[in-house]
N, C-alpha and C positions, 0 to 999 in steps of 0.2 A: 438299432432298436433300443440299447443298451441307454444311449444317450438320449433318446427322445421319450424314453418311459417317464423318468422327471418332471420332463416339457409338461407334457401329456396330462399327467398328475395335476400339476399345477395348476394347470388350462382348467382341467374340470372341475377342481376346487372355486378356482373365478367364479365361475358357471353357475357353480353349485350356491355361490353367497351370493349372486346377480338376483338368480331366480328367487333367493328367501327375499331380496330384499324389494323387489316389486311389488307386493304386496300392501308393505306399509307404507312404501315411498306415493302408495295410488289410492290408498282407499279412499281419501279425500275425495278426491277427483269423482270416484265410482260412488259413490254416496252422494255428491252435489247433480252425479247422474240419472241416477235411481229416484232422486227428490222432485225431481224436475221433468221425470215419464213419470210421475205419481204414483211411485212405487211407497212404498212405508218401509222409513228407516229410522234408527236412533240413536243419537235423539232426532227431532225432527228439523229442525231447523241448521244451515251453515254459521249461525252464530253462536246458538249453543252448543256446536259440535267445536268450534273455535278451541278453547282451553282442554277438551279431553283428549287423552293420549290414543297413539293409533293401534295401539293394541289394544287398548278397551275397544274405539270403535271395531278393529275385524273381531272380535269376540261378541260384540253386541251384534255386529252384521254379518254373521257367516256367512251367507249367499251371495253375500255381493263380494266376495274377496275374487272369486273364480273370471267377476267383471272387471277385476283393477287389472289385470291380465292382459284385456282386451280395450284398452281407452284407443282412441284415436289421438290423441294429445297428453299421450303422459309425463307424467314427472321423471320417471323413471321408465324406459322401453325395456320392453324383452331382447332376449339376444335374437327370438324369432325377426322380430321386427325392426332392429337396426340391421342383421342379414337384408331379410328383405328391402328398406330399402336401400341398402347398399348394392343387391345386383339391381334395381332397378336403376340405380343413378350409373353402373359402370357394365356391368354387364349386355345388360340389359341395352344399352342403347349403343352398345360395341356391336352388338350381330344387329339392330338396325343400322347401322352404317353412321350413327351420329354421338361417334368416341370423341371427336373434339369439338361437340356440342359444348355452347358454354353451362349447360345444364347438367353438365358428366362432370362423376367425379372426376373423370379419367383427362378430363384439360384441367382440373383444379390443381389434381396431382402434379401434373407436366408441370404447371406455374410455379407451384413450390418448390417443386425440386429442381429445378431450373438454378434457383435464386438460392436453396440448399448446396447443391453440389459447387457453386462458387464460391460461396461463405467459407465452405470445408474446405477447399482447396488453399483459397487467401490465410484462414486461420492454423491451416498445417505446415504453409510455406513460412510465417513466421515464427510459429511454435516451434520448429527446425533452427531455423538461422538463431531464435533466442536464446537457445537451448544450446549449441554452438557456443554462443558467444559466452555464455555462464560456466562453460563447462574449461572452456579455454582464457576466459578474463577475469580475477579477483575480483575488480574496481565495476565490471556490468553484474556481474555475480551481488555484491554487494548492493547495488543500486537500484538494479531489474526485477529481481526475485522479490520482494517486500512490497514493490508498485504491483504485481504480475498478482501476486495472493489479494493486496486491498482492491485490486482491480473488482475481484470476483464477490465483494459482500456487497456491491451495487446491486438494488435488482434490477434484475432486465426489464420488467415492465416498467421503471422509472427511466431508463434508458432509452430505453427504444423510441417512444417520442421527440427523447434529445436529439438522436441520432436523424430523424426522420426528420423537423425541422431545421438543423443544420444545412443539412442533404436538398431540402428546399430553398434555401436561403443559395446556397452553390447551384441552382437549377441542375440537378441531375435527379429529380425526384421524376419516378413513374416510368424509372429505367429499372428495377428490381437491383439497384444499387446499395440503399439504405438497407433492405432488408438481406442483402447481401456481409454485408458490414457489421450487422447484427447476430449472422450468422457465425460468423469470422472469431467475433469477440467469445462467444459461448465454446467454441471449437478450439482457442488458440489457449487457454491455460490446463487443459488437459493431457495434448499432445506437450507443448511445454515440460510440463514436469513428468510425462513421462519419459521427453526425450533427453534432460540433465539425467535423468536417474538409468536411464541405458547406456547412454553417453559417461556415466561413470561406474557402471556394470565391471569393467572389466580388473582381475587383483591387481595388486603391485606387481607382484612378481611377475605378470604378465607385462606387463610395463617394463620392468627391467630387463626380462627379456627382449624386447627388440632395441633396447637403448644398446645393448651388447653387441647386435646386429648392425647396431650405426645406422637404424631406421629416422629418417624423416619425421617431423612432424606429419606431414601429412601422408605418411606412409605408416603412422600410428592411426592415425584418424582412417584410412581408409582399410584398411589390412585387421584393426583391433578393434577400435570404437566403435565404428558405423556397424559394422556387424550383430557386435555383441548388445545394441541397442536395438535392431530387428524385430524381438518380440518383445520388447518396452511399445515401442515405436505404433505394432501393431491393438496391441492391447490399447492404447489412449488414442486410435483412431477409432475403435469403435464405438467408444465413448465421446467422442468429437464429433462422428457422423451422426448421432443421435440428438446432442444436443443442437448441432448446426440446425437441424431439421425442427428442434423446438423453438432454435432462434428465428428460423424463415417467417414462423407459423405467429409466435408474435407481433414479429414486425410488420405483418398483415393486419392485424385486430386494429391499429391507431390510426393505420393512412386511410380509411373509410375505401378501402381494394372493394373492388369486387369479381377478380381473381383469386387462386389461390384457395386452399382447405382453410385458413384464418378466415378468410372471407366469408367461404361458406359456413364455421361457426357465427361469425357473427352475424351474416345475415338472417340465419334460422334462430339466432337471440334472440334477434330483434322483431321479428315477422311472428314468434311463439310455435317453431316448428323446431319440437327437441328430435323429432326422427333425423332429423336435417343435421343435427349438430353431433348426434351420435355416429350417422353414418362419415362426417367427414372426420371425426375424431381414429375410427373404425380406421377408415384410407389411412390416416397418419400411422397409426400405431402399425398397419401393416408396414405401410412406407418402410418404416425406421428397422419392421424386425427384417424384410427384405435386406437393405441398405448392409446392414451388420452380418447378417448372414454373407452377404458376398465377401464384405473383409473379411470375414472369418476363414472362407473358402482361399481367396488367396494369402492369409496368413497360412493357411496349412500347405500350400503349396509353394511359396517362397521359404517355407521351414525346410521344406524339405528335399527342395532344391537345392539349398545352402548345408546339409546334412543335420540338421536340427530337427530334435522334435516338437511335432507343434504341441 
């Protein structure tokens, strides 16, 4: 309880600025609606309401602010109404029996994380071995680490269509490959530098001590190193599994998918259905705190298996 007071806190803060901010993110909307059931509002017209700010209009319309609340197509939903329809798109059609409806969030999720959890995986198997090599090579240390940092001021939205037509051109596209690879890239300089900086965790003096012992190199590496890099290791997976999951969700927006929670943002872009794009955002952000929550859980139990606190 100690620990989830904060959470909590937080959460209702969100909440609390969502809610003000419905309002002005809607009056437009509820004013061009009120105009048009011939209700009277001011000013009268959508052109002349054009240049005046939305807090003059809910000051000049206070009756209608309680209607930006309620749009069917808002600019900005309530947290009521991405709820809603987020149990209708997952819930909801889970007890009718149609969970991997391609209508459910609940196959959108499956798609992404699919193409997530291999990204993650590809991008921690190299962020390891990279991390290895830097930790144990001058000459890859030098060379690797300066490519590994410029790597990351590309942005991934300029990337990701690189990658997705490359991946075309190699016919492997519409295999959840590209957006695998995408994945990979966002996930692999995290764990990376978290794992040189575990990987060189441990004192000298600890060092010296097993050279006394006439320990192996790789009786350093397994008995010192890899250990005391555990909760490096752990902490830049959480962070890896997150961004993996932002890398999946882009590399869905360019290939015109229609799988996937990317998909469903952009299909609800493009169709002008923001319920649509909130509730697959909604799915994501669950995804991701799920996702983190479980490394978290077995970071505290390989800590503690290993006599560490997590």
């Amino acid at each position: 309880m100690r620990a989830a007071l904060p959470v909590l806190t937080v959460l209702a803060a969100i909440l609390l600025l969502w809610y003000l901010a419905v309002a002005p993110m809607n009056i437009r909307g509820a004013l061009d609606l009120a105009e048009r059931s011939g209700r009277a509002v001011t000013p009268e017209t959508p052109l002349a309401r054009q240049d005046v700010s939305v807090w003059r209009l809910m000051a000049q319309n206070p009756g209608q602010i309680a209607a930006a609340y309620e749009l069917d197509r808002p600019r900005l939903p309530t947290p009521q109404q991405v709820g809603g329809e987020l149990w209708k798109t997952t819930g909801e059609m889970a007890l009718r029996g149609r969970a991997m409806s391609k209508r459910s969030l609940i196959y959108h999720a499956a798609v992404t994380l699919r193409s997530t959890l291999w990204g993650f995986v590809l991008g921690t198997a190299l962020g390891i071995l990279g991390a290895v090599a830097i930790v144990y090579s001058r000459v890859v240390d030098m060379s690797l680490m300066p490519w590994a940092i410029i790597s990351q001021t590309i942005p991934i939205v300029a990337l990701a269509p690189m990658i997705i037509v490359l991946s075309s051109q190699l016919g492997i596209e519409g295999r959840g490959v590209p957006k695998a690879i995408i994945a990979a890239y966002l996930c692999y300089f995290p764990v990376l530098v978290g794992m040189v900086k575990g990987l060189r965790a441990p004192a000298p003096s600890q060092l010296d001590l097993l050279q006394t012992y006439s320990a192996s190199g790789l009786q350093v590496f397994l008995k010192l190193r890899l250990p005391s890099s555990v909760p490096y290791l752990f902490t830049s997976l959480k962070i890896g599994i997150a961004a993996s999951l932002v890398g999946t969700i882009v590399g869905e927006l360019p290939t015109g998918a229609i799988s996937g929670l990317g998909a469903r943002i952009l299909i609800g872009d493009q169709f002008g259905t923001p319920l649509a794009i909130w509730a697959a955002l909604l799915a994501a952000a669950l995804m991701a705190g799920a996702l983190v929550t479980l490394l978290d859980l077995l970071q505290r139990i390989t800590l503690k298996r290993m006599g560490m606190q997590a």
